[in-house]
N, C-alpha and C positions, 0 to 999 in steps of 0.2 A: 229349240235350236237358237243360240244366241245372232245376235245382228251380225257380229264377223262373220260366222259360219252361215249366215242367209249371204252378204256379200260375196263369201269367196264363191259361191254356187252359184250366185249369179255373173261373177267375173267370168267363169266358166261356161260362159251358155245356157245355166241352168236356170230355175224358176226364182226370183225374188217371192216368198210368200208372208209379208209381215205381219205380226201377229200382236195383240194388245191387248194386255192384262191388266185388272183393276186389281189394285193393292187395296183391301180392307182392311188391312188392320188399325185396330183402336187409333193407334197416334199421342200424339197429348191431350190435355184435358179440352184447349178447343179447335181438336181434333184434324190440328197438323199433323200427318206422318215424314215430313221432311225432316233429315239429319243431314245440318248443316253441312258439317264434317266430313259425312260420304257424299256430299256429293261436290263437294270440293275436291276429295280425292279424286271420283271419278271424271272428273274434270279434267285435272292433272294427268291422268291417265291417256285421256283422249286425246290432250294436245302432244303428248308426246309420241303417239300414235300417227297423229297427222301429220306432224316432224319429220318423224322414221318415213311415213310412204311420201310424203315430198319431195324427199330426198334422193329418195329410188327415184322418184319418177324424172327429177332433174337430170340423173347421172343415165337414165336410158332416153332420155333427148337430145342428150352431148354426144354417146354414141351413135347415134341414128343420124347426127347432125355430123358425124364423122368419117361414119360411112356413104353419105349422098357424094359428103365432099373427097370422096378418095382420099383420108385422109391428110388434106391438104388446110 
């Protein structure tokens, strides 16, 4: 189960259960398995991720902060 999908289950009342995997494989010769590049992408990925749910969460604060005030 990827980490969104432990989140969304946990947004929902359900169990957080996270889990940790060792990456074995070889790597280079002294025996980095980092790739730059992915993980710069995934990087990339995630801020715009936390962009995307920021952004919800501003525009359901403005709501909520709309509705106390009777729309006033």
């Amino acid at each position: 189960m990827s980490f969104e999908e432990q989140l969304e289950r946990a947004a929902r009342g359900g169990r957080f259960e996270p889990q940790v995997t060792l990456d074995r494989s070889a790597g280079e010769v002294d025996g980095n398995n980092v790739v730059a590049e992915d993980e710069a992408a995934a990087l990339t990925r995630v801020e715009y991720v936390y962009q995307a749910l920021s952004l919800v969460l501003q525009h359901k604060v403005q709501m909520m902060r709309l509705a106390v005030s009777g729309g006033r």
